[in-house]
N, C-alpha and C positions, 0 to 999 in steps of 0.2 A: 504494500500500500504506500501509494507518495501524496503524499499529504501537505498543502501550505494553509500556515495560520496568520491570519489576519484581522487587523481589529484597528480601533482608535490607539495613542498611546494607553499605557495604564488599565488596557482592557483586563489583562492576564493571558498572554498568547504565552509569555516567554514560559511561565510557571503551568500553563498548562500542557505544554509543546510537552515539556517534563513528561508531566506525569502519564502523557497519553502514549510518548513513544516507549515507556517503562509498560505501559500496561497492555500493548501490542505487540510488545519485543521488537520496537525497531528504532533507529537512530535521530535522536533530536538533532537540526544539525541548523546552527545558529551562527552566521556571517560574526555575531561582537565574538561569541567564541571563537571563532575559527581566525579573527584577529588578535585575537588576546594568544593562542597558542602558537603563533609566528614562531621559526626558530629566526632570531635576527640577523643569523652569519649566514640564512640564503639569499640569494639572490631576490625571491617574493618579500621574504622577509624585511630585507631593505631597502627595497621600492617603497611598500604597505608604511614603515616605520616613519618613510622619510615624508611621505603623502600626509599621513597622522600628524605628523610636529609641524608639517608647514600649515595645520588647520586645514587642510584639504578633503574632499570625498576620493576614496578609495574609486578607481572607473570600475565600469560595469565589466570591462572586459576580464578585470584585475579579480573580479571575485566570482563571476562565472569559472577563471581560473581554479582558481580556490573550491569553488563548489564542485566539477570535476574530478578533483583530488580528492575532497571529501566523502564524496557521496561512491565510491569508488571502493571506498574500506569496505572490509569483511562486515562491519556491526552495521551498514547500510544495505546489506544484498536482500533483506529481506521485506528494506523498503525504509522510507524517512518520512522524517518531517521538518520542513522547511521554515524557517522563524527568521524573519528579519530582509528577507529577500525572497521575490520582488517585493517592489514597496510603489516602483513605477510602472507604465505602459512598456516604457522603453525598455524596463530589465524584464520585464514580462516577455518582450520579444527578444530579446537578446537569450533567456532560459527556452527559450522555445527553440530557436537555434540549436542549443545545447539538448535540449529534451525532446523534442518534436513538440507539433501542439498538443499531442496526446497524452503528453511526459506525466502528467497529474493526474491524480484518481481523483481527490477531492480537493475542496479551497473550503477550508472553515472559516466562515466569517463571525468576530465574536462582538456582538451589540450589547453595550452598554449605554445608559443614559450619561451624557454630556458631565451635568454637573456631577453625577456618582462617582465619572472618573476624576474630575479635579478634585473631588473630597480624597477620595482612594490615592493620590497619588499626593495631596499633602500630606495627607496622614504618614505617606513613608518617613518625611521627615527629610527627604536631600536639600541640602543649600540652592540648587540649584531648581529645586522644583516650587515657584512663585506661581499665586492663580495667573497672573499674567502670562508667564514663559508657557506655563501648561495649556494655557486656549492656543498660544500662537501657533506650539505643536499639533492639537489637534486642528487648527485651520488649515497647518499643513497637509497633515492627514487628510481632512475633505476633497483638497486641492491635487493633489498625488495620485494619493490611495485609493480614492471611491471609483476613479473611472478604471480601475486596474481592476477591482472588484465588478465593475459592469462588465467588463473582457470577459472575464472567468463566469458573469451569468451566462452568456450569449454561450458560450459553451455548455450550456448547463450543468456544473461541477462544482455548483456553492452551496455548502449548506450553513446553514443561521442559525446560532446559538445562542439564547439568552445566557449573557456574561453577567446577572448581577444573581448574589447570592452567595453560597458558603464555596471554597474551593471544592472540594468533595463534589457538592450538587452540579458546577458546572462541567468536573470531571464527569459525573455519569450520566452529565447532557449530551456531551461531545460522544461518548464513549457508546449511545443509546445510538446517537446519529450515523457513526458510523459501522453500527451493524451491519 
């Protein structure tokens, strides 16, 4: 099963990707991860590094790379889940290159109410997460993300998950859906 999770910020894609690729036996496999595990004395590694410090976005071409490699491992043969990419039209079609159109079983979409996420995502507690920064993220999200979610309707391979609730509950929402 290949699987991408999709949501507003602060939905719980990353904490459910978790728990869902554990309870299918298959690989969570998340672009921050797959950044954070750089070895820095490769070659990617010091592209990705130097892109990072100059405040740059990592190109699409750069983490289709990375995705290849990833999804490539033994713990993904029996299938993933995709958290963090795409997030556009553009890397949508740039995975589809890589994947075919057909490359996905499903696209979980995860719906939460607007203001539940800004409560949820101050309540973490980051410095960096102001109601402010947090609407501008999700305006981004609207702006980005939604028409990449309309792509994946027109193919019919989205299903929609109410996201508000206990972790557990939206685990055995997801987990119901994709029976």
């Amino acid at each position: 099963m290949r699987l991408l999770f999709v949501g507003p910020p602060g939905a719980g894609k990353g904490t459910q990707a978790q728990r869902v690729a554990e309870a299918l036996e298959i690989a969570h496999v998340s672009t921050g991860d797959m950044f954070r595990a750089l070895d820095p004395e490769t070659d990617l590694g010091k592209r990705v590094k130097a892109i990072m410090e100059s405040g740059g976005y990592v190109s699409d071409d750069i983490v289709i790379e990375m995705l290849q490699g990833r999804i490539s491992q033994p713990d993904a043969e029996k299938g993933y889940i995709l958290d963090g990419f795409p997030r556009t039209t553009a890397q949508a079609e740039a995975l589809d290159e890589f994947l075919g159109e057909d490359g996905l079983d499903r696209v979980v979409l995860f719906e939460v109410d607007e203001d539940r996420v800004v409560q949820r995502m101050l309540d973490r507690g980051r410095a960096d997460d102001t109601e402010e920064t947090i609407r501008t993220r999700l305006e981004v999200y609207r702006e980005q993300t939604e028409p990449l979610v309309e792509l994946y309707e027109s193919r019919g391979i989205v299903t929609h998950v109410d996201a508000s609730g206990s972790i557990e509950e939206i685990t055995d929402r997801v987990l119901a859906e994709l029976e």
